[in-house]
PDB file of N, CA, C and O in Angstrom:
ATOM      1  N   UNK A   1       0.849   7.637  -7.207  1.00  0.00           N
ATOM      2  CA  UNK A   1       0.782   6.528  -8.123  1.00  0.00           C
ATOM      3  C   UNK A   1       1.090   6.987  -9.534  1.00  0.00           C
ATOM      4  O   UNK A   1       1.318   6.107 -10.364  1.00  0.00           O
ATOM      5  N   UNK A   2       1.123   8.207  -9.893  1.00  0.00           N
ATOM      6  CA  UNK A   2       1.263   9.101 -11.145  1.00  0.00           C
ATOM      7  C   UNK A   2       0.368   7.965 -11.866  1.00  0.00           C
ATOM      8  O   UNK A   2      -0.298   7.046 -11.387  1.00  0.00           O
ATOM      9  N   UNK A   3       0.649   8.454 -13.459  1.00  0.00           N
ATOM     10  CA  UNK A   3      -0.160   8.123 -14.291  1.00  0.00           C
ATOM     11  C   UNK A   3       0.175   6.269 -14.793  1.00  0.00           C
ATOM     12  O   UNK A   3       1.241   5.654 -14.821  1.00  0.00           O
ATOM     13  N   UNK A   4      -1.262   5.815 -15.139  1.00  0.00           N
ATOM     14  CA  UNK A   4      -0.748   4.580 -15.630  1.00  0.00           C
ATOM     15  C   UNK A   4      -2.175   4.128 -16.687  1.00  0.00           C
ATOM     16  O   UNK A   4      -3.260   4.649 -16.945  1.00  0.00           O
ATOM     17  N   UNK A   5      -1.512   2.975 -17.058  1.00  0.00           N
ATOM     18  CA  UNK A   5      -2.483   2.197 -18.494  1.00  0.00           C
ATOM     19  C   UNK A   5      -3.510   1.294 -17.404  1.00  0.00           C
ATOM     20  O   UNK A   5      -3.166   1.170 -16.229  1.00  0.00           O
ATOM     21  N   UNK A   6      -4.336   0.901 -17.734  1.00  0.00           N
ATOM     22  CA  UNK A   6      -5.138  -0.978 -17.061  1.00  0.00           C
ATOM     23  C   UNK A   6      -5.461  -1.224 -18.317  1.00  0.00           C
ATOM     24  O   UNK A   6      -5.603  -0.432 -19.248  1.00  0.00           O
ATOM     25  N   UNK A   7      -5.597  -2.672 -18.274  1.00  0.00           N
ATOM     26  CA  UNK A   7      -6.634  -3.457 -19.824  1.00  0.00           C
ATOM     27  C   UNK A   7      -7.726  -3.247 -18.946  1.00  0.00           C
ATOM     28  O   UNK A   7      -7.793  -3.257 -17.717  1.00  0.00           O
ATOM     29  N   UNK A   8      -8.868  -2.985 -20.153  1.00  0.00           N
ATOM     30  CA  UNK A   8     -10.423  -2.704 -19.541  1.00  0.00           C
ATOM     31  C   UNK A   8     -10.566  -4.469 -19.611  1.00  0.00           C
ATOM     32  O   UNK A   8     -10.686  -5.057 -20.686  1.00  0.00           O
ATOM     33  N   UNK A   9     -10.525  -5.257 -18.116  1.00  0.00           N
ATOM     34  CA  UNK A   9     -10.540  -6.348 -18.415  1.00  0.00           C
ATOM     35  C   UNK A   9     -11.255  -6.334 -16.861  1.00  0.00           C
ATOM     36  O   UNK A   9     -11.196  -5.389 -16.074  1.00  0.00           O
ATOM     37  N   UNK A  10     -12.087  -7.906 -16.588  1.00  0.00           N
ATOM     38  CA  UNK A  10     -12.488  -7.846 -15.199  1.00  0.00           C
ATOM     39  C   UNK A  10     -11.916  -7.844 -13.911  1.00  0.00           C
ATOM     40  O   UNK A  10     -12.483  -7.353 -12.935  1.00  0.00           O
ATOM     41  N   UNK A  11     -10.557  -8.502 -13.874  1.00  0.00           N
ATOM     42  CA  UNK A  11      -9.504  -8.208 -13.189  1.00  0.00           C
ATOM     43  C   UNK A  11      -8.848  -7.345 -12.424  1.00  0.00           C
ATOM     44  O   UNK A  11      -8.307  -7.196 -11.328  1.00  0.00           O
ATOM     45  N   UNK A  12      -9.276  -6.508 -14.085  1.00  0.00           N
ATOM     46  CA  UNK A  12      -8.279  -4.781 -13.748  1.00  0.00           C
ATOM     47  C   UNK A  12      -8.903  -4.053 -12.886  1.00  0.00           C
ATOM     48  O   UNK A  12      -8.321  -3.303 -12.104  1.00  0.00           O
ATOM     49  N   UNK A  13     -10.507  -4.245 -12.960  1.00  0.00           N
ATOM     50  CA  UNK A  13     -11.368  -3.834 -12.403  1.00  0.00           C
ATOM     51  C   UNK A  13     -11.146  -3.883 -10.937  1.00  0.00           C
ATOM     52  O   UNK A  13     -10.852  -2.912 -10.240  1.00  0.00           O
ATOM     53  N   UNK A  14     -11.373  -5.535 -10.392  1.00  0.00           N
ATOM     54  CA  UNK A  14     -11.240  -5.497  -9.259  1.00  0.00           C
ATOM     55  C   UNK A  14      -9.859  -5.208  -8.645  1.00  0.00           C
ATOM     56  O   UNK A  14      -9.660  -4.804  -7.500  1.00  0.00           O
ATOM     57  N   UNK A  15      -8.925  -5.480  -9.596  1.00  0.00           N
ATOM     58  CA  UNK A  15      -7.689  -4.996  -8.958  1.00  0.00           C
ATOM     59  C   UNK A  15      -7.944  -3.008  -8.575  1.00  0.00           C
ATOM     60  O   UNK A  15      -7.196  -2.659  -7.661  1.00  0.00           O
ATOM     61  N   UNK A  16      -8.477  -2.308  -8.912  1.00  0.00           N
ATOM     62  CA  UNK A  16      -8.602  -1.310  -9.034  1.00  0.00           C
ATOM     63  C   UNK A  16      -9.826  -1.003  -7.657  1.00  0.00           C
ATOM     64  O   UNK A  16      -9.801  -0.047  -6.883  1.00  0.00           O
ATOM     65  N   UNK A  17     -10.640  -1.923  -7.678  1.00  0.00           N
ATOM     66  CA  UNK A  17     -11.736  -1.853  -6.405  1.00  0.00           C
ATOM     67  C   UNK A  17     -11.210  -1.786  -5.153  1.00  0.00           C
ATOM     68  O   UNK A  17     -11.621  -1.069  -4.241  1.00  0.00           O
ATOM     69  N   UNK A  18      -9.970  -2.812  -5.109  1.00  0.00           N
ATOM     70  CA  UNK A  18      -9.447  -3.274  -3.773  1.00  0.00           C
ATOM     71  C   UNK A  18      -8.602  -2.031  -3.726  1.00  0.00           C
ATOM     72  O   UNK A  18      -8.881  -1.388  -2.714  1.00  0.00           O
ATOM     73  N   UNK A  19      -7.778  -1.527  -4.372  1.00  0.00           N
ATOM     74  CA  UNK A  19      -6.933  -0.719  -4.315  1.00  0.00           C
ATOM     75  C   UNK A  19      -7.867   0.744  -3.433  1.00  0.00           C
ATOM     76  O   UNK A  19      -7.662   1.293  -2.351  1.00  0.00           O
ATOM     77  N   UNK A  20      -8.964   0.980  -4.570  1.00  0.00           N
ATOM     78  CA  UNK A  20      -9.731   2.344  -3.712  1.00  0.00           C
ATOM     79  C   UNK A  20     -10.425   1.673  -2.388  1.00  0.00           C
ATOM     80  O   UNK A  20     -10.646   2.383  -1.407  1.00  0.00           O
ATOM     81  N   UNK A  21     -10.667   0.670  -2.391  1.00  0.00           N
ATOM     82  CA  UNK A  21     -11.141   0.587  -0.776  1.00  0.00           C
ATOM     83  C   UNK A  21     -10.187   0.521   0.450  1.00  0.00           C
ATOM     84  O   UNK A  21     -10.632   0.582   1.596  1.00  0.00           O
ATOM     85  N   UNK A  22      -8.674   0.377   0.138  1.00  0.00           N
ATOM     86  CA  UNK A  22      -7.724   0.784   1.035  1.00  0.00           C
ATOM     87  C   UNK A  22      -7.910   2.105   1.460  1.00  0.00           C
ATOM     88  O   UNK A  22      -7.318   2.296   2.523  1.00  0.00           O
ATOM     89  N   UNK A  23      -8.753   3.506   0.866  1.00  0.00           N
ATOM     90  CA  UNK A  23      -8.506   5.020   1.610  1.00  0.00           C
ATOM     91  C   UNK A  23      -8.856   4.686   2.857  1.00  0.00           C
ATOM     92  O   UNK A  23      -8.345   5.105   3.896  1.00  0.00           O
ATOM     93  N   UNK A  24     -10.073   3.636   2.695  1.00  0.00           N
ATOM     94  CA  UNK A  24     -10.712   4.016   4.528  1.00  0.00           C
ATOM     95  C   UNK A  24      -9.670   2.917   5.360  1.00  0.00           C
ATOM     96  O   UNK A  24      -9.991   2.430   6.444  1.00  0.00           O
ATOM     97  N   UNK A  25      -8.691   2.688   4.837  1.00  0.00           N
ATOM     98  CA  UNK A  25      -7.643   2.213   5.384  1.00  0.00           C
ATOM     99  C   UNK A  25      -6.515   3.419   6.266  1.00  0.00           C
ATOM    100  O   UNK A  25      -5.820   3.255   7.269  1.00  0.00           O
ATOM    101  N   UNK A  26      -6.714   4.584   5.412  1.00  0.00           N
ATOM    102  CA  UNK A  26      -5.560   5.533   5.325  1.00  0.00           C
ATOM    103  C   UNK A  26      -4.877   6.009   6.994  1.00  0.00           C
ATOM    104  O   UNK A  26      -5.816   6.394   7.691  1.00  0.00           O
ATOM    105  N   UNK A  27      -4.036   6.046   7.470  1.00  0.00           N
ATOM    106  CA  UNK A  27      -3.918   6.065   8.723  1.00  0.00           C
ATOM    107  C   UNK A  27      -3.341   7.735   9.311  1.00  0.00           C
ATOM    108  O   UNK A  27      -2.543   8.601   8.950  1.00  0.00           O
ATOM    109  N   UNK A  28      -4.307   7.496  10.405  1.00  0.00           N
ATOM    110  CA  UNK A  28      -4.793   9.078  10.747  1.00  0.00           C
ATOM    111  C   UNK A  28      -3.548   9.975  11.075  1.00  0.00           C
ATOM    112  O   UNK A  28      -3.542  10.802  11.988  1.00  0.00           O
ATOM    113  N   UNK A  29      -2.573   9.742  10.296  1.00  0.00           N
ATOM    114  CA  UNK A  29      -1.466  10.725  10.604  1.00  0.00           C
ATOM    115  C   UNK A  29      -0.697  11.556   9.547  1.00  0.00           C
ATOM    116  O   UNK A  29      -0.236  11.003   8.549  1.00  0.00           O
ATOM    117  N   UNK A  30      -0.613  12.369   9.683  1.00  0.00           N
ATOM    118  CA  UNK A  30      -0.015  13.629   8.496  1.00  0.00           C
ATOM    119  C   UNK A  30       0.990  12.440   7.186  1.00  0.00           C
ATOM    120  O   UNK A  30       0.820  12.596   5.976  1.00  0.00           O
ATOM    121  N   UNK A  31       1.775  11.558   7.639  1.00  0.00           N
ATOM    122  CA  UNK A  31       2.444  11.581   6.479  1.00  0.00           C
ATOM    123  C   UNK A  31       2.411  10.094   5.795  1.00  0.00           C
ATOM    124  O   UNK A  31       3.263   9.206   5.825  1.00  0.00           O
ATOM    125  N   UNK A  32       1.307  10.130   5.255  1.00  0.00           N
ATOM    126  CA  UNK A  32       1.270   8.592   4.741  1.00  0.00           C
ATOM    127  C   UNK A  32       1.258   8.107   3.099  1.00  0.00           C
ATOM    128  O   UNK A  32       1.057   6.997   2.604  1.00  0.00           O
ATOM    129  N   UNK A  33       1.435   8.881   2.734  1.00  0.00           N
ATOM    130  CA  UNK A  33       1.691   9.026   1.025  1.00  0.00           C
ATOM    131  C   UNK A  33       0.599   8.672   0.236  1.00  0.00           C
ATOM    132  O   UNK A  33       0.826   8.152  -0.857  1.00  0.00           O
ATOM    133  N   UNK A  34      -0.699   8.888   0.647  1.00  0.00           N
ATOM    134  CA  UNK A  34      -2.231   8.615   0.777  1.00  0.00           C
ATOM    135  C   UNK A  34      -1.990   7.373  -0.805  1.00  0.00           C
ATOM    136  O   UNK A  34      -1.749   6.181  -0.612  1.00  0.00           O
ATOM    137  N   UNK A  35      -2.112   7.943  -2.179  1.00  0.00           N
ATOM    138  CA  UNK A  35      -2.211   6.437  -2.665  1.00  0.00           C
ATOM    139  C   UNK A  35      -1.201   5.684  -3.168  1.00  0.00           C
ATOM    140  O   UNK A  35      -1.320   4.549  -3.631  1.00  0.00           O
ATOM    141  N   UNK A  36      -0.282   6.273  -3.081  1.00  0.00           N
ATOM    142  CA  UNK A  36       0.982   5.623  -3.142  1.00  0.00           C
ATOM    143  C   UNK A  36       1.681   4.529  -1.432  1.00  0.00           C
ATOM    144  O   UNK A  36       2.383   3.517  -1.430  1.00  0.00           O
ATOM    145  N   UNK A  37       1.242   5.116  -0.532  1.00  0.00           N
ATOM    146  CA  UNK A  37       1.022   3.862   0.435  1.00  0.00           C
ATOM    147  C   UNK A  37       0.139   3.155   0.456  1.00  0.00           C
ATOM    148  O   UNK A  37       0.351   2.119   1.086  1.00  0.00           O
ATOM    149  N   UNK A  38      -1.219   3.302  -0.162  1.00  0.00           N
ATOM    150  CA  UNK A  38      -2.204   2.573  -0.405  1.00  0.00           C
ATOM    151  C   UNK A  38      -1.498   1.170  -1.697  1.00  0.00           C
ATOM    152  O   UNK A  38      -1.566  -0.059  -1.660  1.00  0.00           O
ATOM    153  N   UNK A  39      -1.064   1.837  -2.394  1.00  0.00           N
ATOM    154  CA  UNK A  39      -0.515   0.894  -3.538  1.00  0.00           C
ATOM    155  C   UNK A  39       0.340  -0.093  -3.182  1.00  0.00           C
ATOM    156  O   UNK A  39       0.278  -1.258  -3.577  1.00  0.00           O
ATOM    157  N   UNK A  40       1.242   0.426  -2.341  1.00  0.00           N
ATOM    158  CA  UNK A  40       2.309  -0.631  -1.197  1.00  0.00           C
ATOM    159  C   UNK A  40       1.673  -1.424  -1.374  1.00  0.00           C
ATOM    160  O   UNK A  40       1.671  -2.193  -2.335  1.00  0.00           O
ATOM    161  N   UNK A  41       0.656  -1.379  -0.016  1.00  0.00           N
ATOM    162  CA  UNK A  41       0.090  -1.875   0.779  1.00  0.00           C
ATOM    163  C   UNK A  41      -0.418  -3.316   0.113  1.00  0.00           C
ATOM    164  O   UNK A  41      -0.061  -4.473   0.335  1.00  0.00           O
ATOM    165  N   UNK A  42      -1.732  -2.563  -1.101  1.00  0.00           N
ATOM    166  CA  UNK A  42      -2.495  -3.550  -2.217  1.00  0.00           C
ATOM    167  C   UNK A  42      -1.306  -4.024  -2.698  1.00  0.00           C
ATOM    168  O   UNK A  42      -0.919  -3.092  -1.994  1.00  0.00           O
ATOM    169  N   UNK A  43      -0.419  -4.478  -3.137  1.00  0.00           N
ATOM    170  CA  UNK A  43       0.213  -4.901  -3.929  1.00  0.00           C
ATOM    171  C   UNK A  43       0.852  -6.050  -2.882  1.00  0.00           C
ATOM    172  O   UNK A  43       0.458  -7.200  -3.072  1.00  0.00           O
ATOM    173  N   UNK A  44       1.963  -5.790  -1.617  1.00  0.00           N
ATOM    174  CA  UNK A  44       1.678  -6.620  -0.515  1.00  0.00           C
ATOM    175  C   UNK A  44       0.729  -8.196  -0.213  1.00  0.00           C
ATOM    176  O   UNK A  44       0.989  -9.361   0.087  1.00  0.00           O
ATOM    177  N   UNK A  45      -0.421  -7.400  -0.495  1.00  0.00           N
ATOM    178  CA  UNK A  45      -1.897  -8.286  -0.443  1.00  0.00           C
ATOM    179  C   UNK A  45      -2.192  -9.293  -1.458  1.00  0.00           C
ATOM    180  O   UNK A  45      -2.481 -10.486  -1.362  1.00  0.00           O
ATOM    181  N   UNK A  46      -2.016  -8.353  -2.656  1.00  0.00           N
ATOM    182  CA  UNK A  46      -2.213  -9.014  -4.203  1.00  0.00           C
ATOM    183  C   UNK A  46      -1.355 -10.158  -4.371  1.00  0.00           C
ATOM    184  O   UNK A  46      -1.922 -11.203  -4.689  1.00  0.00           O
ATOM    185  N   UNK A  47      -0.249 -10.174  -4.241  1.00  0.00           N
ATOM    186  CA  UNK A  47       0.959 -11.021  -4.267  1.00  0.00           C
ATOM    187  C   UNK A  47       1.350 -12.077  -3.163  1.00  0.00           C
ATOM    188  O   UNK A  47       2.207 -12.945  -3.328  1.00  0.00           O
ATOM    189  N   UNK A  48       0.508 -11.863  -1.851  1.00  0.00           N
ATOM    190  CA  UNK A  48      -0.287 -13.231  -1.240  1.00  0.00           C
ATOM    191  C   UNK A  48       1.195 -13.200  -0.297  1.00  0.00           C
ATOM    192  O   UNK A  48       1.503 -14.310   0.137  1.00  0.00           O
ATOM    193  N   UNK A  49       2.066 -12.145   0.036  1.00  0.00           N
ATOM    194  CA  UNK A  49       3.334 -12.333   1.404  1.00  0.00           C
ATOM    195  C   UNK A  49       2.793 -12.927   2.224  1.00  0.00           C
ATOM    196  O   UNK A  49       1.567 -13.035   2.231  1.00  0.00           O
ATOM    197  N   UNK A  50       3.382 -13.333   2.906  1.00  0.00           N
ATOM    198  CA  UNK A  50       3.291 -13.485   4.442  1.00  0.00           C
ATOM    199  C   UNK A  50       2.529 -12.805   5.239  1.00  0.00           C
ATOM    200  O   UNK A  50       2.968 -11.661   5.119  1.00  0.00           O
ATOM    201  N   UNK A  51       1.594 -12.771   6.040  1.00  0.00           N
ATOM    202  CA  UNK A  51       0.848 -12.155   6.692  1.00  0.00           C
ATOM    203  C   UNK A  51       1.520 -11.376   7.826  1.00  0.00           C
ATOM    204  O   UNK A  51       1.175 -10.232   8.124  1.00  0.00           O
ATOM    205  N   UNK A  52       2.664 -12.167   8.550  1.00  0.00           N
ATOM    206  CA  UNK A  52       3.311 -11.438   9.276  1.00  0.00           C
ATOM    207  C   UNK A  52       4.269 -10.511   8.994  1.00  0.00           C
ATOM    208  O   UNK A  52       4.776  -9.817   9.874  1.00  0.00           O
ATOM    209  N   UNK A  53       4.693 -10.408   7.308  1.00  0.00           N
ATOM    210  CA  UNK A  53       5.314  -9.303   7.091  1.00  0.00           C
ATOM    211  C   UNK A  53       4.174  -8.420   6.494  1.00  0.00           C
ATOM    212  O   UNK A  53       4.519  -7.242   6.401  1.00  0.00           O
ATOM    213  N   UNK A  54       3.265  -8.607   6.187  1.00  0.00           N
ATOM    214  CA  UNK A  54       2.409  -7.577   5.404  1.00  0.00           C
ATOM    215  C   UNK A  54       1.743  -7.176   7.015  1.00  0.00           C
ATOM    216  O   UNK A  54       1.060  -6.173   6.804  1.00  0.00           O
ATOM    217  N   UNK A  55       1.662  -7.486   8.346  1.00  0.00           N
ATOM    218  CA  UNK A  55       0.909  -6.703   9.677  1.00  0.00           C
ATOM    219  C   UNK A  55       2.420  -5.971  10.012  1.00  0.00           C
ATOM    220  O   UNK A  55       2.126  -4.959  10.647  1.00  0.00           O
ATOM    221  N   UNK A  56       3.549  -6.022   9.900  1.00  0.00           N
ATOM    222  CA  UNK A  56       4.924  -5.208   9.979  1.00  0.00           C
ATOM    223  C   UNK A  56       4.972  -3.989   9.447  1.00  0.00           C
ATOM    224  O   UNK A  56       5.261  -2.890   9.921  1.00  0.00           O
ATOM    225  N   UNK A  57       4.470  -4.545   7.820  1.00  0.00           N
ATOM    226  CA  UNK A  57       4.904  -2.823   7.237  1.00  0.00           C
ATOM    227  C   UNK A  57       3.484  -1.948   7.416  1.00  0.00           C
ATOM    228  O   UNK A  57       3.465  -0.722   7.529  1.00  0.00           O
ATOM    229  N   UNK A  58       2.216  -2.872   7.419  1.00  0.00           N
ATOM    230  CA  UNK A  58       1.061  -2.110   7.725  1.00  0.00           C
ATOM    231  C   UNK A  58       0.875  -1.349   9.021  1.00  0.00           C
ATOM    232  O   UNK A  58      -0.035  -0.566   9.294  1.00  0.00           O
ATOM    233  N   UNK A  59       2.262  -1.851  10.035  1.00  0.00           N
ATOM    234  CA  UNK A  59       2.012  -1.027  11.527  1.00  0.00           C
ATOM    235  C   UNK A  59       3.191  -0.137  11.099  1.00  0.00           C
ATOM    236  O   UNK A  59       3.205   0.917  11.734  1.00  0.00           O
ATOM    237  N   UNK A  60       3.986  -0.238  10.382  1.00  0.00           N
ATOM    238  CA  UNK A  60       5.051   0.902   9.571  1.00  0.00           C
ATOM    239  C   UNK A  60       4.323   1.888   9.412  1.00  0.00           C
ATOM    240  O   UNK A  60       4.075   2.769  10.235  1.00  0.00           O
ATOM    241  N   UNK A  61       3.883   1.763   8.161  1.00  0.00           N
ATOM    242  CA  UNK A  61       2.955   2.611   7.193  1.00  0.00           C
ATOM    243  C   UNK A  61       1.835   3.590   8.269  1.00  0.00           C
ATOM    244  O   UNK A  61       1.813   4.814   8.141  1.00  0.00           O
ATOM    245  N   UNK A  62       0.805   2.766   9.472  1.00  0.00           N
ATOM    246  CA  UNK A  62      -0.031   3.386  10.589  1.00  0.00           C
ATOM    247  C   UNK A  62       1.073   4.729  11.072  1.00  0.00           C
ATOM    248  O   UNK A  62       0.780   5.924  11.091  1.00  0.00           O
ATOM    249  N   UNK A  63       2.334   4.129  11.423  1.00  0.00           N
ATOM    250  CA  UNK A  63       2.844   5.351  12.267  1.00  0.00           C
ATOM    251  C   UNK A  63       3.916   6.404  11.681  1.00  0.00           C
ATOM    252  O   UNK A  63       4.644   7.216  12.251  1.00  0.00           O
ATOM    253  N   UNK A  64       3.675   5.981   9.918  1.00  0.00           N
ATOM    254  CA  UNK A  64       4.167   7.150   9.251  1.00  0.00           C
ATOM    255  C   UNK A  64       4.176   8.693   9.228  1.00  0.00           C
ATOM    256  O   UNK A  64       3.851   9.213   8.160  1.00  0.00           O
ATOM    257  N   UNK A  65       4.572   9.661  10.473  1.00  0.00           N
ATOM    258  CA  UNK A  65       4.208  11.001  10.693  1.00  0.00           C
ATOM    259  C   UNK A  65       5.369  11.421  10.062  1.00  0.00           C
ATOM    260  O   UNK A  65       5.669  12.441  10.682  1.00  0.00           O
ATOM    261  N   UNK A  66       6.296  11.222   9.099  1.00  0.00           N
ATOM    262  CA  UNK A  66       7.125  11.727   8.342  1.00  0.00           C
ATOM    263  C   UNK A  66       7.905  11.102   7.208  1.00  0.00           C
ATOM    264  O   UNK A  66       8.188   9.905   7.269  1.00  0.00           O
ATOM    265  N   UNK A  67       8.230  11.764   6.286  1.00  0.00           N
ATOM    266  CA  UNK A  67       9.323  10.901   5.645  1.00  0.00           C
ATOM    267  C   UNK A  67      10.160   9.894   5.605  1.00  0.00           C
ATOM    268  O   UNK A  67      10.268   8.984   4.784  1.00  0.00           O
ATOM    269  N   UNK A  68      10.846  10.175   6.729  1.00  0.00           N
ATOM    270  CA  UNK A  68      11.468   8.821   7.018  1.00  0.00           C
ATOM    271  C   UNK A  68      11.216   7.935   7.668  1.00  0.00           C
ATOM    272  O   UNK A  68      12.063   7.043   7.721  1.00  0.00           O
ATOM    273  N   UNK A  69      10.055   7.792   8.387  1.00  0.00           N
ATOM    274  CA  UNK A  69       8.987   6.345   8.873  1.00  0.00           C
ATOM    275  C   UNK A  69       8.539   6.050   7.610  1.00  0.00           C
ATOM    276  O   UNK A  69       8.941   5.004   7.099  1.00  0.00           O
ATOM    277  N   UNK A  70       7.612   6.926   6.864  1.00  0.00           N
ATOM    278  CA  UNK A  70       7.276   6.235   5.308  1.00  0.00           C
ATOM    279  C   UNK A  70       8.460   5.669   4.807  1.00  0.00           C
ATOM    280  O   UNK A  70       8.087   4.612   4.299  1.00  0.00           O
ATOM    281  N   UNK A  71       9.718   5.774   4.655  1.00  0.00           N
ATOM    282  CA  UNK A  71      10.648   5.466   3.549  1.00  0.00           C
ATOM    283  C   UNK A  71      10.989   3.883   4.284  1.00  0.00           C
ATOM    284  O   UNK A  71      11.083   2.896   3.553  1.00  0.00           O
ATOM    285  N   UNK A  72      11.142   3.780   5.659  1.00  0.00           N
ATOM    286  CA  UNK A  72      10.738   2.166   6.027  1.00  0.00           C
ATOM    287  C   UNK A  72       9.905   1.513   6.292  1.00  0.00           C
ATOM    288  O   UNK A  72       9.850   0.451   6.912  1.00  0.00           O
ATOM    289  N   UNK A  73       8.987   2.294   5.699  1.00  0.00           N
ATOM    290  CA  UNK A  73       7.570   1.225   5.732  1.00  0.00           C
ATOM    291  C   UNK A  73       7.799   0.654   3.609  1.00  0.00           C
ATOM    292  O   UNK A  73       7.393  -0.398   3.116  1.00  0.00           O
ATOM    293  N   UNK A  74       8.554   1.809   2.871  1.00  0.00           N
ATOM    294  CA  UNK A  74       9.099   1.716   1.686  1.00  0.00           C
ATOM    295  C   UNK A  74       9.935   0.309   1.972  1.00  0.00           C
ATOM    296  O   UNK A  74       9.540  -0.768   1.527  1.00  0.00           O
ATOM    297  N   UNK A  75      11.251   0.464   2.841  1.00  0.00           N
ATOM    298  CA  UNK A  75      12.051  -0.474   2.795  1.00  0.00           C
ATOM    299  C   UNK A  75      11.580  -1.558   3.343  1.00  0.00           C
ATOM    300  O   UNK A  75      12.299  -2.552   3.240  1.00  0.00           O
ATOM    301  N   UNK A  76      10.708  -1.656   3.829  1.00  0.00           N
ATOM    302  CA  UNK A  76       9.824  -3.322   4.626  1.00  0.00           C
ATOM    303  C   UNK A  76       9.108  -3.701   3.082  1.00  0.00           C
ATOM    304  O   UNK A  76       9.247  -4.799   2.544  1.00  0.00           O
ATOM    305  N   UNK A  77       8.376  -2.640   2.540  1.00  0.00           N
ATOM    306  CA  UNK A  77       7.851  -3.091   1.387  1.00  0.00           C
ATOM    307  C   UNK A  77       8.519  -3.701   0.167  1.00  0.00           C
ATOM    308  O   UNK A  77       8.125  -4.731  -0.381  1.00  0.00           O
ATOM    309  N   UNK A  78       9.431  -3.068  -0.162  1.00  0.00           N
ATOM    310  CA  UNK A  78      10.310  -3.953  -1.075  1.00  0.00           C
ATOM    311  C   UNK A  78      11.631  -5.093  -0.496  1.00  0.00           C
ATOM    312  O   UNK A  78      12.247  -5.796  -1.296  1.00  0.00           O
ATOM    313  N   UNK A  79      11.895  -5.107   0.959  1.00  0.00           N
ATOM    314  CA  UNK A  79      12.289  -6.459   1.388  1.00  0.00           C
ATOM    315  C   UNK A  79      10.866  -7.521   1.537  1.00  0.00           C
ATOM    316  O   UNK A  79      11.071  -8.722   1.717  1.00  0.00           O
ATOM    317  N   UNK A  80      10.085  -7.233   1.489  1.00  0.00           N
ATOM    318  CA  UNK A  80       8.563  -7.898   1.476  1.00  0.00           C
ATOM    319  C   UNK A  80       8.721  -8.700  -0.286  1.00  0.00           C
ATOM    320  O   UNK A  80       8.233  -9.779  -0.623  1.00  0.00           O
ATOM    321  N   UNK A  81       9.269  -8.074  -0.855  1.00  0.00           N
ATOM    322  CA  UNK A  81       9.337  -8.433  -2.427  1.00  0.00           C
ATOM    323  C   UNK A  81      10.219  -9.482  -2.598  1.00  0.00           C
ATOM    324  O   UNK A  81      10.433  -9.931  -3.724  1.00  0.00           O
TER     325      UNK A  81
END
């Protein structure tokens, strides 16, 4: 996720709650880009898609054991956009 700003606002907050309660989301396989697929993911959610594309890239993202399963669970995520 590298570095970033929030407004100390209540929002930011919970936007920030939901985001850390995705780890126990994190899926049990070597290559899942721990919070940077977490961020996908929340952001997906935040922005209210489709449910059936946000259970697509979330079974993406589950069977990410390398780079290039992550990079289309990437490309589901920003055709999700």
């Amino acid at each position: 996720a590298g570095n970033y700003l929030i407004r100390n606002h209540r929002w930011s907050h919970q936007y920030l709650q939901k985001w850390s309660s995705l780890e126990a989301s994190l899926p049990d396989v070597y290559y899942h880009n721990n919070d940077n697929g977490a961020l996908h993911l929340h952001l997906l959610l935040l922005l209210d898609v489709n449910v059936s594309t946000v259970t697509k890239c979330y079974s993406i993202w589950q069977d990410s054991t390398n780079e290039t399963i992550y990079d289309r669970f990437v490309g589901c995520f920003k055709c999700a956009l």
